[in-house]
MARBA-3410 file (N, C-alpha, C, O; in Angstrom, 1 decimal):
181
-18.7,18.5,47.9,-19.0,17.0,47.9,-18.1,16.4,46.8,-17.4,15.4,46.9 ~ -18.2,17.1,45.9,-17.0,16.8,44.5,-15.9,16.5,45.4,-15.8,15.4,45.7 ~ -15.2,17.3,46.0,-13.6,17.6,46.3,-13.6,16.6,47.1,-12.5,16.0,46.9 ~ -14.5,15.8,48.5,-14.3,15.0,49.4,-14.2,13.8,48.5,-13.4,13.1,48.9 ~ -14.9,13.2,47.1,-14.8,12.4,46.4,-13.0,12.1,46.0,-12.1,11.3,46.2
-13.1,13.4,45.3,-11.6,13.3,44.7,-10.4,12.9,45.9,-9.6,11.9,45.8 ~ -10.5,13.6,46.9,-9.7,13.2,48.5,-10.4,11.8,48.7,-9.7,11.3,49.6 ~ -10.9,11.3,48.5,-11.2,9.8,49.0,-12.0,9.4,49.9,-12.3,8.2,50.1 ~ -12.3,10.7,50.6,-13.3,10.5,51.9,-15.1,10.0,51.7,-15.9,10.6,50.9 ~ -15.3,9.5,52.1,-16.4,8.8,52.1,-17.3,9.1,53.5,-17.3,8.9,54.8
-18.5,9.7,52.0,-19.6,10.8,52.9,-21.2,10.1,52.2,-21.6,9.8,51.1 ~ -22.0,10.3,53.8,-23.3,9.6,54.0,-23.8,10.5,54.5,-23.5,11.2,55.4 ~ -25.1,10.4,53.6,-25.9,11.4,54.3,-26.2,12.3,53.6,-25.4,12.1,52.7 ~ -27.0,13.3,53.3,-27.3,14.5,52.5,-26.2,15.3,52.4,-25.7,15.3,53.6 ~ -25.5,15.9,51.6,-24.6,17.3,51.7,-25.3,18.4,52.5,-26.5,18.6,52.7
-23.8,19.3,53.0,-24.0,20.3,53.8,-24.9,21.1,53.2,-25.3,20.7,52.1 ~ -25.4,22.5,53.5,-25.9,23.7,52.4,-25.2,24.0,51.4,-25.6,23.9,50.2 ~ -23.4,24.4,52.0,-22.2,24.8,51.4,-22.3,23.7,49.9,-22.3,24.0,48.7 ~ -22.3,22.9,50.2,-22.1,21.6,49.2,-23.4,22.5,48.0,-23.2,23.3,47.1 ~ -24.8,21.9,48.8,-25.9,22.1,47.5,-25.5,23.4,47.0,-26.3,23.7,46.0
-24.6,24.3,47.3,-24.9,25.4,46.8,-23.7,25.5,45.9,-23.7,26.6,45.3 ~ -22.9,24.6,45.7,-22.1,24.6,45.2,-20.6,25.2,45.6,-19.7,25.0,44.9 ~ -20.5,26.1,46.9,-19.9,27.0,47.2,-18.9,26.1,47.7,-17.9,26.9,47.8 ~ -18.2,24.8,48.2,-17.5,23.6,48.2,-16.7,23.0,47.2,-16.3,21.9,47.2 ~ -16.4,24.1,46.1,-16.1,23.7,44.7,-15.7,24.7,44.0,-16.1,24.7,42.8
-15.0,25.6,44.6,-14.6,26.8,44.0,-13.3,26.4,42.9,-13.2,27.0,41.9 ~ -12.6,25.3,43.1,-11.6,24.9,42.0,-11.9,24.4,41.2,-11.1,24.4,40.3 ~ -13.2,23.5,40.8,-13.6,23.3,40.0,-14.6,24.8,38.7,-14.8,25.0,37.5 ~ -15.0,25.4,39.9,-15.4,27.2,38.9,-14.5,27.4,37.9,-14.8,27.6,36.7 ~ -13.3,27.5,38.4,-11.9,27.9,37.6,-11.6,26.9,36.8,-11.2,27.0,35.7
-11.8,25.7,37.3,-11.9,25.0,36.0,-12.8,25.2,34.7,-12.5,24.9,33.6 ~ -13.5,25.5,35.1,-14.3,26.1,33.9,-13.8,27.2,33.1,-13.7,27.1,31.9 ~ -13.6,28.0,33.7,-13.4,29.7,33.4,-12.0,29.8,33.0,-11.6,30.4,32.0 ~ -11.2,29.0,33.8,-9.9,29.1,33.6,-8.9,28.9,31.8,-8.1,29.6,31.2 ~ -9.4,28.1,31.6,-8.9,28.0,30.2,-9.1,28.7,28.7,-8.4,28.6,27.7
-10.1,29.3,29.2,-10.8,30.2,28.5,-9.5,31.6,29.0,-8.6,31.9,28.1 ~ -9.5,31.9,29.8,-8.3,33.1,30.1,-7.4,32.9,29.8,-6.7,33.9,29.7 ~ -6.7,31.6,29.3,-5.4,31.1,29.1,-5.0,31.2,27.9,-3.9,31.5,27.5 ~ -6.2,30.9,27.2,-6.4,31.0,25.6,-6.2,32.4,25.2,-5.4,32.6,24.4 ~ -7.0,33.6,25.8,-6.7,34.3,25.4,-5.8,35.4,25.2,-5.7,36.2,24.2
-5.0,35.2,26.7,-3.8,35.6,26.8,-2.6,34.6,26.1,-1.4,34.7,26.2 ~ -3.3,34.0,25.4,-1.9,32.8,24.7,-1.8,33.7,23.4,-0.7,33.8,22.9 ~ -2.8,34.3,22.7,-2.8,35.0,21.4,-2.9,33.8,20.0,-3.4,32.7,20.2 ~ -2.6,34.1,19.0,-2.5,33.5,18.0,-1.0,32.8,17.9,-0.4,33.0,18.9 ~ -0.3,32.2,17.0,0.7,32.2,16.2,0.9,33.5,15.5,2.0,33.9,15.4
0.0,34.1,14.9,-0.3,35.4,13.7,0.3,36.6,14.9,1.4,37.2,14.9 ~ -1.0,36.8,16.1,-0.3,37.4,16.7,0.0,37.0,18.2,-0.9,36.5,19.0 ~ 1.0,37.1,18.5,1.1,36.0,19.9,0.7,37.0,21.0,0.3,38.0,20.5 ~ 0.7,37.1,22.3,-0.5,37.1,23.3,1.0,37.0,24.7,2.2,37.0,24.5 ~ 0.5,37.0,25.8,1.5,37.1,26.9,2.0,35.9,27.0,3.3,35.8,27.1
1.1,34.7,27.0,1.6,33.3,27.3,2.1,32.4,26.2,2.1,32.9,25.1 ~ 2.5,31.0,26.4,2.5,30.5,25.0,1.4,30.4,23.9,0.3,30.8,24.2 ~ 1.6,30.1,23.0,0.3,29.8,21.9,0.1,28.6,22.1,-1.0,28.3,21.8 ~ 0.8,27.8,22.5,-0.1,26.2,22.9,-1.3,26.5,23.6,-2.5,26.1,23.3 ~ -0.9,27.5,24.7,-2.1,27.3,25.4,-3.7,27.3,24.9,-4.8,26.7,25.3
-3.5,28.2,23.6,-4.5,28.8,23.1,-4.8,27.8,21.8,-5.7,28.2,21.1 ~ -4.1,26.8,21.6,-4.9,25.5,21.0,-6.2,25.2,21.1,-6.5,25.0,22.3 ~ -7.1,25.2,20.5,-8.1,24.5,20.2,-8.5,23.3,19.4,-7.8,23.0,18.4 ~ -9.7,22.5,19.8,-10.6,21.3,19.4,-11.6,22.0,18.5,-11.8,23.2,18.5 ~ -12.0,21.4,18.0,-13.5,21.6,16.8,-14.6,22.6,17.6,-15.4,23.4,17.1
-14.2,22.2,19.2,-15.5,23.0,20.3,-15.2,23.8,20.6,-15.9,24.2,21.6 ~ -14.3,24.7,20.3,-13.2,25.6,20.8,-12.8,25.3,22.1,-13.1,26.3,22.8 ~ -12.3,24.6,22.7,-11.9,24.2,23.9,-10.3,23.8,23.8,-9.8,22.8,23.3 ~ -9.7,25.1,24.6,-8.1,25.0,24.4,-7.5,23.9,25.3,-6.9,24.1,26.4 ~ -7.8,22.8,24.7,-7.5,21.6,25.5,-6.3,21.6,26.3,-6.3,20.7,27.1
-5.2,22.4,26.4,-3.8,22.3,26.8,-4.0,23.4,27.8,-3.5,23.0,28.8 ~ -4.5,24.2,27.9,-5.3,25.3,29.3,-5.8,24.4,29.8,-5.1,24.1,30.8 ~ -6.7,23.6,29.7,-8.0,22.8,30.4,-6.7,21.4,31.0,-6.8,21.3,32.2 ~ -6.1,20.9,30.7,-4.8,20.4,31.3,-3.9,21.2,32.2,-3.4,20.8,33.3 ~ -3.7,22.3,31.6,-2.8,22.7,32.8,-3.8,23.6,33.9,-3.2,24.4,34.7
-5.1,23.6,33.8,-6.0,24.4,35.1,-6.5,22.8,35.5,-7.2,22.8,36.5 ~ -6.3,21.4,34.9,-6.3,20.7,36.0,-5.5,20.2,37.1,-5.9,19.9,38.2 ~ -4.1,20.1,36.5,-3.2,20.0,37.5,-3.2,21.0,38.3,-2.8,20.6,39.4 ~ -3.4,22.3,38.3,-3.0,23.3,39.3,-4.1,23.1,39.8,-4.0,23.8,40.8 ~ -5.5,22.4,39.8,-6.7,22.1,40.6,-6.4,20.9,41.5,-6.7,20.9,42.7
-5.7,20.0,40.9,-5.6,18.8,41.2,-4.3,18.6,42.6,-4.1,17.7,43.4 ~ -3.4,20.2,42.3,-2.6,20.1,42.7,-2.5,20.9,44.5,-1.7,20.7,45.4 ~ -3.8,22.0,44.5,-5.0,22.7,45.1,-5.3,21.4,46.2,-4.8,21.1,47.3 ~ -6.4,20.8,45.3,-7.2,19.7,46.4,-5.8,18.6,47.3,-5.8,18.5,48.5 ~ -5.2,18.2,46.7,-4.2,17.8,47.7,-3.4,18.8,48.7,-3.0,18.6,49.8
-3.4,19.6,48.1,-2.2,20.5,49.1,-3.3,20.5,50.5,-3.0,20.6,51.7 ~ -4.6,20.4,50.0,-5.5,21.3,51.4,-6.2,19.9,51.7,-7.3,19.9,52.3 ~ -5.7,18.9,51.4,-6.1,17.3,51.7,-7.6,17.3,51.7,-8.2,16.7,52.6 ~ -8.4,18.0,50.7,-9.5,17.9,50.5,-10.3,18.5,51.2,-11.4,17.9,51.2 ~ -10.3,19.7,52.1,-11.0,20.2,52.5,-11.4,21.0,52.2,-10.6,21.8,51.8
-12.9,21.2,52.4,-13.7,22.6,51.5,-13.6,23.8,52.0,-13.3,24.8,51.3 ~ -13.7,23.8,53.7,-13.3,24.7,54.1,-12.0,25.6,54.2,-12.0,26.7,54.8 ~ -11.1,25.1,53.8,-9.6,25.2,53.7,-9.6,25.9,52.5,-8.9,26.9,52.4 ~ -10.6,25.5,51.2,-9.7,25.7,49.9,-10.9,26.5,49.9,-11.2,26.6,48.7 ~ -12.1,27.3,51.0,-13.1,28.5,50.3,-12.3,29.4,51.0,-12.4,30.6,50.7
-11.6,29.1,51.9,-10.6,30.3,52.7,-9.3,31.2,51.4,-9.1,32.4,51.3 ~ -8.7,30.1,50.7,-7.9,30.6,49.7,-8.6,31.1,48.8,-8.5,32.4,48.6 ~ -9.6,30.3,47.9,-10.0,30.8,47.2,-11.2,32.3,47.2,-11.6,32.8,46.1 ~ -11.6,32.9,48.7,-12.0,33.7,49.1,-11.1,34.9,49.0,-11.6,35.9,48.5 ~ -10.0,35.0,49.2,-8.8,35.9,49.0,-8.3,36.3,47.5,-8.4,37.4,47.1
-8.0,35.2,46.8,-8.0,35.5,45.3,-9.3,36.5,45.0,-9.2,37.7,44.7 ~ -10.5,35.8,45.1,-12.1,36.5,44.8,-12.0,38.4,45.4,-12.2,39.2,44.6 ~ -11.7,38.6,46.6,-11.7,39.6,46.8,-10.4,40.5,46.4,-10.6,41.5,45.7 ~ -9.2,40.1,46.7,-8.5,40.7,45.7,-8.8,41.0,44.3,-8.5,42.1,43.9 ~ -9.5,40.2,43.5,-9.9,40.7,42.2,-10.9,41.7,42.4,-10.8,42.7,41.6
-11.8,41.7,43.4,-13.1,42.9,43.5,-11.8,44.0,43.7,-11.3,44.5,42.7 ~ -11.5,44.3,45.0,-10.6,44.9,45.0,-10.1,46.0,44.1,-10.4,47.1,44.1 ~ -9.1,45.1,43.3,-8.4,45.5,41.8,-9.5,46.8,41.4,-9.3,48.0,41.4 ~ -10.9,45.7,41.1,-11.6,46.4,40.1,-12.7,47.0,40.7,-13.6,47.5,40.2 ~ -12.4,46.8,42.0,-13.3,49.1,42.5,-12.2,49.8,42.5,-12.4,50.9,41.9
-11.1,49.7,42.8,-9.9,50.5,42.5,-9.8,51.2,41.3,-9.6,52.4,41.2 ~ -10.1,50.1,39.9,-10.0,50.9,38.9,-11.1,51.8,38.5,-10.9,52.9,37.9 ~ -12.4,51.3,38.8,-13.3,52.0,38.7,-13.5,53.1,39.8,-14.5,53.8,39.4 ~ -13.0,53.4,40.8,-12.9,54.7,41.4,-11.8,55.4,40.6,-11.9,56.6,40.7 ~ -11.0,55.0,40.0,-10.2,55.7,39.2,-10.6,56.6,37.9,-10.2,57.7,37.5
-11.7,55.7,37.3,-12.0,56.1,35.8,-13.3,57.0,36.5,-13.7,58.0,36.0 ~ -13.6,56.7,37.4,-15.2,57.7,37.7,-14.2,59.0,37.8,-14.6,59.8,37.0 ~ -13.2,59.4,38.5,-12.3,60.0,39.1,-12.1,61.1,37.9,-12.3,62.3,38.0 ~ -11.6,60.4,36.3,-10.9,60.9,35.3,-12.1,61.5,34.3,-12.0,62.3,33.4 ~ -13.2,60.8,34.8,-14.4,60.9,33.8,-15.1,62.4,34.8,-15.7,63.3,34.4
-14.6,62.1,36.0,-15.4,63.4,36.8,-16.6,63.3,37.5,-17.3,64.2,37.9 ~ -16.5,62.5,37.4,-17.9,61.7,38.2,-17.6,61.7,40.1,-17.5,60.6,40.7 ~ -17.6,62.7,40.8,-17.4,62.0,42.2,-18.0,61.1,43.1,-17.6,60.4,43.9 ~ -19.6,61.6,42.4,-20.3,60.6,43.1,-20.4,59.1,43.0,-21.1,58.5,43.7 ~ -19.6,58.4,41.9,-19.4,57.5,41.5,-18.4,57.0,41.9,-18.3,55.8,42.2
-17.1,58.0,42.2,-16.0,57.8,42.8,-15.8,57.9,44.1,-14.7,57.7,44.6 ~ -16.7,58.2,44.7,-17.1,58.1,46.3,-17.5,56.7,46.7,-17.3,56.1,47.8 ~ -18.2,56.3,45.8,-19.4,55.0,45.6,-18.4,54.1,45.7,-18.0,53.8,46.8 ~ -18.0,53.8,44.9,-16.3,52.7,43.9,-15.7,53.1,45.4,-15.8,52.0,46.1 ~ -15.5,53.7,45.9,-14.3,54.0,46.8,-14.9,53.8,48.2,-14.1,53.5,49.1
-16.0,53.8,48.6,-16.7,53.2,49.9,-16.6,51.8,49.5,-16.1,51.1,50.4 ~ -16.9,51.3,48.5,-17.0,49.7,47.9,-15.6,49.4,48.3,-15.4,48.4,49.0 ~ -14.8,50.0,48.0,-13.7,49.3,47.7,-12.9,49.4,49.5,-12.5,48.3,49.9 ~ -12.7,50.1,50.1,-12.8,50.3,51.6,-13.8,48.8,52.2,-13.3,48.1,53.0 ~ -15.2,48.6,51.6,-15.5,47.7,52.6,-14.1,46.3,52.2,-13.5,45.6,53.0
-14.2,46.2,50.8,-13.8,44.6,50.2,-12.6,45.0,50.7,-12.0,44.1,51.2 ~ -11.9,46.1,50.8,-10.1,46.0,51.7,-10.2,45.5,53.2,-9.3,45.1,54.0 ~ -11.4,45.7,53.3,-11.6,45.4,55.2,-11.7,43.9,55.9,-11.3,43.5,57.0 ~ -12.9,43.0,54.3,-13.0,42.0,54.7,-11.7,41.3,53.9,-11.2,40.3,54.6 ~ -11.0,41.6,52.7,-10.2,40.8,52.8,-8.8,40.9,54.1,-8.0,39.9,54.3
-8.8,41.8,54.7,-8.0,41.9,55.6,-8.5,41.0,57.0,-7.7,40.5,57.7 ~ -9.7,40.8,57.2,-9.8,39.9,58.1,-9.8,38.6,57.7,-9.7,37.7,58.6 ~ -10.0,38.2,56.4,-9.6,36.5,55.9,-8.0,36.5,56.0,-7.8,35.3,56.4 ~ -6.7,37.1,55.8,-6.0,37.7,55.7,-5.4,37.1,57.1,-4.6,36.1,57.2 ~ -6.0,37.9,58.0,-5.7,37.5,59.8,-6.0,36.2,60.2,-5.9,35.9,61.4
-6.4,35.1,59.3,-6.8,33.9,59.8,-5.3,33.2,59.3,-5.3,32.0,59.3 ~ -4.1,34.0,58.9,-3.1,32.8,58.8,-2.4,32.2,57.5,-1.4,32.8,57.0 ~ -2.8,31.2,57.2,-2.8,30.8,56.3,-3.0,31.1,54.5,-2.2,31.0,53.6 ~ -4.6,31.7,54.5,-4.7,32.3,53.8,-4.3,33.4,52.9,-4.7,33.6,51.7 ~ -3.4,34.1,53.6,-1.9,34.7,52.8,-0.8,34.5,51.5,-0.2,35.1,50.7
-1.1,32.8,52.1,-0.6,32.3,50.6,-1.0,32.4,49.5,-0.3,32.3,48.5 ~ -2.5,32.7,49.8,-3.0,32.5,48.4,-2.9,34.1,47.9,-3.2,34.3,46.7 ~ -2.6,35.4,48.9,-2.2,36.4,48.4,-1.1,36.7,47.8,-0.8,37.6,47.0 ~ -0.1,35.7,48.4,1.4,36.0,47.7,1.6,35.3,46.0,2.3,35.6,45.0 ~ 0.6,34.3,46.3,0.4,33.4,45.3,0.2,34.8,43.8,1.0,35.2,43.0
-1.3,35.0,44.2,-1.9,36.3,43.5,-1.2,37.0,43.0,-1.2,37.4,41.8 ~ -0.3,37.3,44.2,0.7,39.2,43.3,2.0,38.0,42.4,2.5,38.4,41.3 ~ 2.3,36.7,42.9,3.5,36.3,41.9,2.9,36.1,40.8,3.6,36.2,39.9 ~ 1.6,35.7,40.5,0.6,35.4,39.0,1.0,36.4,38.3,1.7,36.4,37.3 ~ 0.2,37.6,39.2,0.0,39.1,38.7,1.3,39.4,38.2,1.3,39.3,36.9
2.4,39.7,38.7,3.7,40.1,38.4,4.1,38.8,37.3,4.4,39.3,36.2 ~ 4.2,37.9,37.2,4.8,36.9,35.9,4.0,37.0,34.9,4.7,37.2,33.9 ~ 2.8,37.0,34.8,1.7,38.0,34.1,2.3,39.5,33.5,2.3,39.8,32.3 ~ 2.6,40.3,34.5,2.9,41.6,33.9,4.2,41.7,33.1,4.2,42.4,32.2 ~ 5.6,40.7,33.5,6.5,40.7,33.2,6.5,40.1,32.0,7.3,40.6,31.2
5.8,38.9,31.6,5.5,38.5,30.3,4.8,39.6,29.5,5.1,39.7,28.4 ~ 3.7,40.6,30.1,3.5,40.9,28.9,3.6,42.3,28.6,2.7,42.9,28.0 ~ 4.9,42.8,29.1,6.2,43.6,29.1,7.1,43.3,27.9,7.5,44.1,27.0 ~ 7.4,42.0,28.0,8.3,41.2,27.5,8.0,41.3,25.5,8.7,41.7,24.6 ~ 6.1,40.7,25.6,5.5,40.7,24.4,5.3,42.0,23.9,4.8,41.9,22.8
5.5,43.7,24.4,5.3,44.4,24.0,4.4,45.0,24.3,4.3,46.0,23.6 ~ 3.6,44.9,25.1,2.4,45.2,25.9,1.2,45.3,24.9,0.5,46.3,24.7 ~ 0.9,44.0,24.2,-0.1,43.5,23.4,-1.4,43.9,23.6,-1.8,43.5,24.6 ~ -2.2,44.6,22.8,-3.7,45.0,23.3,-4.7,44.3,22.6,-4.3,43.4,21.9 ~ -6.0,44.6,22.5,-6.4,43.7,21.6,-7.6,42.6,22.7,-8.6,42.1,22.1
-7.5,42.4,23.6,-8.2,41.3,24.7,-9.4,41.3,24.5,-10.1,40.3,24.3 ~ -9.9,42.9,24.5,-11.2,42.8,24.2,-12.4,41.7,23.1,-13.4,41.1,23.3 ~ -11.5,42.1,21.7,-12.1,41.3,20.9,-11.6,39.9,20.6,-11.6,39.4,19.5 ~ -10.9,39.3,21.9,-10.8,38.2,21.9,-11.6,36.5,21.5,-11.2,35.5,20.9 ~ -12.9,37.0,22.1,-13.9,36.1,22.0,-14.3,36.2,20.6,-13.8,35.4,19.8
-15.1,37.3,20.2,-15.3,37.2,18.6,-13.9,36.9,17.9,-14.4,36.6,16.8 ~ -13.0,36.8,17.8,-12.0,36.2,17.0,-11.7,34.9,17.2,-11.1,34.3,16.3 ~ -12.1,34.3,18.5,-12.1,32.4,18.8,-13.3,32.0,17.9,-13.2,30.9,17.3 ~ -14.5,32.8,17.8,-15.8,32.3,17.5,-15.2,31.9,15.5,-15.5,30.7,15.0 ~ -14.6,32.6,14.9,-14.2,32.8,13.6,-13.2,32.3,12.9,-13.1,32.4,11.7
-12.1,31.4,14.0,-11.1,30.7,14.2,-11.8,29.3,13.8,-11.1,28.3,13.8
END
């Protein structure tokens, strides 16, 4: 319902389910979340991080206002490309979503694997077989693709930067170090 607003379209009537449930607004989710990731891949000045340190500017609320700017234009830039359509932009944003599960039954059939765990690694690895299956049929609808190619160019400019920085570790105690900042 948000996203038909920002497109311009003018709607009467109760919202769909999709709407009440919020599931119509997946770019606004990442607006949320988003900047928070940005920050902490930006690092400090003290110690820098994969991305710039602007990113990782903060306000009094800790809110890296220069993330929260650049995850609105790339939202902003989202709802137009798909001229406002919800169903359009849960199809992309479906693909991102499962590629990330993906990723991480992969890795965790890996570490059950190393830890020796099979039955965990059987588990992780049926999991991960179903989410290869359904993203392969969002996949077959077309379009959608983009937002996988999209994905692996993040992923890869991501990894190449932080290649670049030295391969920086540390992520973990990211949050308690914003909290202290």
């Amino acid at each position: 319902m948000v996203l038909a607003a920002i497109a311009g379209e003018d709607r009467c009537g109760p919202p769909a389910a999709d709407q009440r449930l919020g599931v119509g607004d997946p770019v606004l989710v990442s607006v949320q979340a988003g900047p928070g990731l940005l920050k902490a891949l930006s690092g400090t000045p003290e110690q820098p991080g994969v991305l710039p340190t602007v990113l990782g500017r903060s306000n009094r609320h800790h809110t890296p206002y220069w993330s929260v700017v650049v995850y609105l234009a790339a939202a902003a830039l989202i709802i137009v490309a798909a001229a406002g359509q919800e169903q359009e932009l849960v199809l992309f944003y479906a693909v991102a979503v499962f590629v990330s599960f993906l990723v991480g039954l992969l890795a965790m059939t890996r570490f059950a694997r190393t830890e020796r765990k099979p039955a965990l690694a059987w588990l992780n690895g049926i999991g991960a077989a179903a989410v290869a299956f359904t993203l392969v049929v969002n996949l077959l609808r077309g379009w959608p693709v983009l937002s996988l190619v999209a994905t692996v160019l993040i992923a890869a400019g991501l990894y190449v930067r932080w290649n670049r920085a030295g391969q920086p570790t540390g992520i973990e105690d990211v949050e308690a170090q914003a909290e202290t900042a």
